[in-house]
ChimeraX commands (.cxc) that place a marker at each C-alpha (Angstrom):
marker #1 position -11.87,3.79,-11.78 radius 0.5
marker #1 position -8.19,2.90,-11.27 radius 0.5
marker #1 position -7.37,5.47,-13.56 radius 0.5
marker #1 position -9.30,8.55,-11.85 radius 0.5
marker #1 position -7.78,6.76,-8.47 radius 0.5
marker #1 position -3.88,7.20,-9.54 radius 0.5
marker #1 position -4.13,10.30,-11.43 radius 0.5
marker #1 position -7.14,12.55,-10.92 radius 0.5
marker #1 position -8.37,12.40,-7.55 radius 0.5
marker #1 position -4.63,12.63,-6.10 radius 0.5
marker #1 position -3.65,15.23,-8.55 radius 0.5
marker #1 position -6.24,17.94,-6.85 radius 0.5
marker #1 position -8.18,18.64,-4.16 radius 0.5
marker #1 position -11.59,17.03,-4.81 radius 0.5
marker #1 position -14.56,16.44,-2.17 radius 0.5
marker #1 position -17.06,13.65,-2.47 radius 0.5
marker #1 position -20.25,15.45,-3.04 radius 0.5
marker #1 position -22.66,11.99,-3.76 radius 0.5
marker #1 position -22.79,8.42,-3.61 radius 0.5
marker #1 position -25.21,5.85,-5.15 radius 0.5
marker #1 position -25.63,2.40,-4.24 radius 0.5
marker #1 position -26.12,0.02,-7.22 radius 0.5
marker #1 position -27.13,-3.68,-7.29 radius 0.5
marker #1 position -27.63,-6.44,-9.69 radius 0.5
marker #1 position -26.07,-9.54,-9.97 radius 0.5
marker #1 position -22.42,-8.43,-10.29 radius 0.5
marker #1 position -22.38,-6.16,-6.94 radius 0.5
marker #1 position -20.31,-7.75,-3.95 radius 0.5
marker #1 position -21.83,-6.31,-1.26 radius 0.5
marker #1 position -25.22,-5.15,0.52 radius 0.5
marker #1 position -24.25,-3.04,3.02 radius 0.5
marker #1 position -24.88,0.75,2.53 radius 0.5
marker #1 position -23.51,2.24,5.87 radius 0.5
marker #1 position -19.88,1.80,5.06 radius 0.5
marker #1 position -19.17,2.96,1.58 radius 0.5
marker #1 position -15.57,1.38,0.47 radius 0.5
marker #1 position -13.99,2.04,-2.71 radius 0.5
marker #1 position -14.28,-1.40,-3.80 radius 0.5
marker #1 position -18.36,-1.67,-2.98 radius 0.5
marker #1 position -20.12,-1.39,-5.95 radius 0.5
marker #1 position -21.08,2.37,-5.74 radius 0.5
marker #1 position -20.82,5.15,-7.96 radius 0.5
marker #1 position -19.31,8.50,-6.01 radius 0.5
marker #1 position -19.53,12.18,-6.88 radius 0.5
marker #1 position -16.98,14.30,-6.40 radius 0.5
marker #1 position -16.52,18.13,-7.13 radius 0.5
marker #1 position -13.62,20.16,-7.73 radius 0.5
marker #1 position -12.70,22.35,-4.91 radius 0.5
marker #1 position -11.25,25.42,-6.98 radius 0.5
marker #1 position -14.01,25.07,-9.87 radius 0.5
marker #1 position -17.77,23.88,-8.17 radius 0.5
marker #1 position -19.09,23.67,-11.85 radius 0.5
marker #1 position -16.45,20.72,-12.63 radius 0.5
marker #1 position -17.78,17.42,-11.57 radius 0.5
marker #1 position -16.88,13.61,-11.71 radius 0.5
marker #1 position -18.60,10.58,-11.25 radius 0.5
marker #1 position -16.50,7.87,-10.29 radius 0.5
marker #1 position -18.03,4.33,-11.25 radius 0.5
marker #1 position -16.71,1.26,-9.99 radius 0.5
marker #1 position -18.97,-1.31,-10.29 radius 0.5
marker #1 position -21.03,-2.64,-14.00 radius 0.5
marker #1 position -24.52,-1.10,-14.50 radius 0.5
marker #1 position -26.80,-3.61,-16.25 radius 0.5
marker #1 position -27.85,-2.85,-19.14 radius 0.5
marker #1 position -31.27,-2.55,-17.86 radius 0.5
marker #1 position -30.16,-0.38,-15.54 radius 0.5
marker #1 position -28.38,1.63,-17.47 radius 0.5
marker #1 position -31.34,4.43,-19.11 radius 0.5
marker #1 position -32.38,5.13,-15.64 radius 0.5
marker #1 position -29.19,5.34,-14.38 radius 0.5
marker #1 position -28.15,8.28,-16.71 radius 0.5
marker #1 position -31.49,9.89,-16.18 radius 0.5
marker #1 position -30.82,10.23,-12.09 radius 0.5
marker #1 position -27.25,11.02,-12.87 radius 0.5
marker #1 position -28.24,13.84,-15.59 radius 0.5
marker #1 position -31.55,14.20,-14.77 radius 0.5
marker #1 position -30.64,17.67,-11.65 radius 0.5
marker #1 position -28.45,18.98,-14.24 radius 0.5
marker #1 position -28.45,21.53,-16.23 radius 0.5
marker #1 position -28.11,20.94,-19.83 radius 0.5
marker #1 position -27.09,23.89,-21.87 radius 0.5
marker #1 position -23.49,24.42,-21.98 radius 0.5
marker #1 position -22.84,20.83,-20.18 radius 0.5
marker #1 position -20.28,19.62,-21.57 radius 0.5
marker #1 position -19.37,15.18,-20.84 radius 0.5
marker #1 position -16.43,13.70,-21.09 radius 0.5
marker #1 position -16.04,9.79,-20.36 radius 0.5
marker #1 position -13.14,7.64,-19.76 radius 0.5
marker #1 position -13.44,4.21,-20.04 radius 0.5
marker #1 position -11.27,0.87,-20.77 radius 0.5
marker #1 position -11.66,-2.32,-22.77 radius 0.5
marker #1 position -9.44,-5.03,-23.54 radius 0.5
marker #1 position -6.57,-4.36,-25.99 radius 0.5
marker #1 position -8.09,-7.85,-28.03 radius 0.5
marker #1 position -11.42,-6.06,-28.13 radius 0.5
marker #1 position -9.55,-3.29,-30.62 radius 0.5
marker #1 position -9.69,-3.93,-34.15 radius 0.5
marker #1 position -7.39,-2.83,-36.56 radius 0.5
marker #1 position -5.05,-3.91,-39.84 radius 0.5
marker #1 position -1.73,-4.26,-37.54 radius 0.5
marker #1 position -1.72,-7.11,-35.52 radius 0.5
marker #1 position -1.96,-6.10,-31.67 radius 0.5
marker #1 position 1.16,-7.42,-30.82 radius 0.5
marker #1 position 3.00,-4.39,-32.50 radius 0.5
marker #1 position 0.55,-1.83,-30.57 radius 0.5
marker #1 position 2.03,0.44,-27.80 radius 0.5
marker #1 position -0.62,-0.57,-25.16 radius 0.5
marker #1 position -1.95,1.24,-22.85 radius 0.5
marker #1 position -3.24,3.78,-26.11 radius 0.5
marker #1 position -6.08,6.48,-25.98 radius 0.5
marker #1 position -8.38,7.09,-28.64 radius 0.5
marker #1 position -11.70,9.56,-28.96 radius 0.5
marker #1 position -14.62,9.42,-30.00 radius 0.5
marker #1 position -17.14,13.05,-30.08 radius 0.5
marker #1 position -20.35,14.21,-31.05 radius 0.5
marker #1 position -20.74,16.58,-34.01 radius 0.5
marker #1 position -21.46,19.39,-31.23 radius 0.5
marker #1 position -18.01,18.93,-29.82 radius 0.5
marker #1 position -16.01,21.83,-32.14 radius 0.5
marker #1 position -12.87,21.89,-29.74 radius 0.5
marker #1 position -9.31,19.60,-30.91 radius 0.5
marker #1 position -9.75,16.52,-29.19 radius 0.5
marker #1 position -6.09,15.50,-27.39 radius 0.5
marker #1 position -5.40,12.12,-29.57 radius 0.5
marker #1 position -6.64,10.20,-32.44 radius 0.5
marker #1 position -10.11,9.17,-33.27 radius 0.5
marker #1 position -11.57,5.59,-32.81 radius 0.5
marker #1 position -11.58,3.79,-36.05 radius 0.5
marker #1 position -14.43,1.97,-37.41 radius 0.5
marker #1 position -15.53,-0.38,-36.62 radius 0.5
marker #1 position -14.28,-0.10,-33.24 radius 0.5
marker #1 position -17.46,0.00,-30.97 radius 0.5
marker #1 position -18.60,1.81,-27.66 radius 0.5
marker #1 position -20.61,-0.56,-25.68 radius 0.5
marker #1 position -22.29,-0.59,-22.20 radius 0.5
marker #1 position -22.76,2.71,-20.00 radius 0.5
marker #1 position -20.02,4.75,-21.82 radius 0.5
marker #1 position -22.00,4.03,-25.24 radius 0.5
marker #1 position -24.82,4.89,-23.40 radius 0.5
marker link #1:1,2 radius 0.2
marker link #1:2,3 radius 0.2
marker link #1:3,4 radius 0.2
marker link #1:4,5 radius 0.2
marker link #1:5,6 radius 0.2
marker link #1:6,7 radius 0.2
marker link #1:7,8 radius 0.2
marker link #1:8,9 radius 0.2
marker link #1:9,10 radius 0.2
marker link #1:10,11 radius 0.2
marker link #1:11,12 radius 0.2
marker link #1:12,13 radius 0.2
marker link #1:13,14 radius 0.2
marker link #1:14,15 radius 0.2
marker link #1:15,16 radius 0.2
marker link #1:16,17 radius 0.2
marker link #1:17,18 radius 0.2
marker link #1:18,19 radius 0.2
marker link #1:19,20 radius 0.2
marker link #1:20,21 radius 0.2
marker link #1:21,22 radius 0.2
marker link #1:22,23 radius 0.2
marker link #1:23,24 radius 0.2
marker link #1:24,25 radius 0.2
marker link #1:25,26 radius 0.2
marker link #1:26,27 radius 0.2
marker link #1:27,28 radius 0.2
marker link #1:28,29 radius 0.2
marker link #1:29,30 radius 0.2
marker link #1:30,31 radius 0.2
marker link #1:31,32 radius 0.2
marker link #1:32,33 radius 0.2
marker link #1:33,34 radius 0.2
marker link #1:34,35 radius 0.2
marker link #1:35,36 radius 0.2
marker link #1:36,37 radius 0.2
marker link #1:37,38 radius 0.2
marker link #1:38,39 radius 0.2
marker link #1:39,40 radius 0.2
marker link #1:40,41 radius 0.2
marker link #1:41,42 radius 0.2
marker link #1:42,43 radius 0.2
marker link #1:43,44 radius 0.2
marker link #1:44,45 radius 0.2
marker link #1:45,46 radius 0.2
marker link #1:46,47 radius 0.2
marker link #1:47,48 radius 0.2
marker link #1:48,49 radius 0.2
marker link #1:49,50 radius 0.2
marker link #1:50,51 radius 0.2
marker link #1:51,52 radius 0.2
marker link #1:52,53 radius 0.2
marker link #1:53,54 radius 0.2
marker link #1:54,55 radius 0.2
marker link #1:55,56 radius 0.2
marker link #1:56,57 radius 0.2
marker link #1:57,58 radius 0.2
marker link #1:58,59 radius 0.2
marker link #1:59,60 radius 0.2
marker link #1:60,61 radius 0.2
marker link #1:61,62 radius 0.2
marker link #1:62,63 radius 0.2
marker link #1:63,64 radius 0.2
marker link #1:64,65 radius 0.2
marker link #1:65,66 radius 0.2
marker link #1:66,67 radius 0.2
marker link #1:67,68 radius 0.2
marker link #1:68,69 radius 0.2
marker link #1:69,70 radius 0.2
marker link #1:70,71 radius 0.2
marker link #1:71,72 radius 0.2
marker link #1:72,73 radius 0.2
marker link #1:73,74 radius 0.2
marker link #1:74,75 radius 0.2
marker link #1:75,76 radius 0.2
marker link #1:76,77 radius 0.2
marker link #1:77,78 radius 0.2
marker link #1:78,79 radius 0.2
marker link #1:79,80 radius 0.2
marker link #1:80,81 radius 0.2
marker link #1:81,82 radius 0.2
marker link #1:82,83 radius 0.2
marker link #1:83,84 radius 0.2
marker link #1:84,85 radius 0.2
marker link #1:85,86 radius 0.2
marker link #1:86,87 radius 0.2
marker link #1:87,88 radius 0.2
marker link #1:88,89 radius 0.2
marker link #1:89,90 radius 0.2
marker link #1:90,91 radius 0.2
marker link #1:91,92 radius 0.2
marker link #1:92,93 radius 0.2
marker link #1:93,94 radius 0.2
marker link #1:94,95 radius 0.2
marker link #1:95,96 radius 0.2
marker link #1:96,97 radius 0.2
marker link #1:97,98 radius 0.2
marker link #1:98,99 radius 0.2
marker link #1:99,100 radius 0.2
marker link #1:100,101 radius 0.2
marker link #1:101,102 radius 0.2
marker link #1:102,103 radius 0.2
marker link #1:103,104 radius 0.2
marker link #1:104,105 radius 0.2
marker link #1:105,106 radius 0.2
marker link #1:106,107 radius 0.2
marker link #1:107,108 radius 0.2
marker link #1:108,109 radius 0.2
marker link #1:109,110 radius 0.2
marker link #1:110,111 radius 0.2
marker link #1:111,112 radius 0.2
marker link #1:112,113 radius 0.2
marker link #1:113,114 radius 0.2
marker link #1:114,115 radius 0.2
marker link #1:115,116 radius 0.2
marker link #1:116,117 radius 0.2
marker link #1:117,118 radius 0.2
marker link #1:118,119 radius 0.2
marker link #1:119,120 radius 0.2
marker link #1:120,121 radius 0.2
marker link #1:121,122 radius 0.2
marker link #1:122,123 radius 0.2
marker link #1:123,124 radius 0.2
marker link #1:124,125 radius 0.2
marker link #1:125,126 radius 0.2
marker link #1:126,127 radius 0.2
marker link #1:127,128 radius 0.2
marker link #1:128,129 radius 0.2
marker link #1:129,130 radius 0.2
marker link #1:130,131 radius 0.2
marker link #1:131,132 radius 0.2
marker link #1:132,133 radius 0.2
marker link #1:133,134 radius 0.2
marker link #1:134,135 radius 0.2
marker link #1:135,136 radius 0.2
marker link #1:136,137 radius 0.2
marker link #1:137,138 radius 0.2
marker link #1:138,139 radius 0.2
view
């Protein structure tokens, strides 16, 4: 969320198209008449100069229980052929597992993972087993 913060959403002109509230245990607030950047809410925005490129801006955890249905009301309106996903997401640079010791590693680093549809050159390397994808990105 910091990420698309600093770097996306100030690079272009984006509008905020959709919001949805979230809540389980790890939301901090209840109030859905003020939405701040740091409520736990999810917001849509849509590039101004290309309508057909979307973003979806999550800042607060989705349970994992939450998580199916989530993705099927985010996904659910759109349509599918020719959609193409990408995801951004972080975890901890102790999380990573590799042969060099992660004291050596340039940090922050990007990696990829794609699906077998995805024919295009992906923009660094690939996530090495048996690095894992876990929570909403995974799902």
């Amino acid at each position: 969320a910091a990420f698309l913060s600093s770097f996306i959403l100030d690079s272009v002109c984006w509008e905020v198209i959709g919001v949805v509230k979230l809540w389980n245990e790890w939301c901090r607030t209840s109030s859905t008449t003020n939405v701040l950047p740091t409520d736990s809410f999810c917001l849509f925005y849509r590039l101004i100069s290309d309508p057909t490129v979307l973003l979806c801006q999550c800042s607060c955890y989705v349970a994992e229980d939450q998580q199916f249905q989530w993705l099927e009301k985010v996904f659910g309106s759109m349509q599918k052929k020719g959609l193409q996903v990408t995801i951004l997401s972080t975890c901890p640079v102790a999380d990573y597992k590799t042969q060099e010791s992660t004291l050596t590693l340039v940090s922050p680093f990007l990696k990829a993972l794609k699906t077998k549809e995805f024919q295009e050159q992906v923009c660094c390397p690939l996530l090495e087993q048996p690095n894992i994808v876990r929570d909403l990105p995974a799902a």
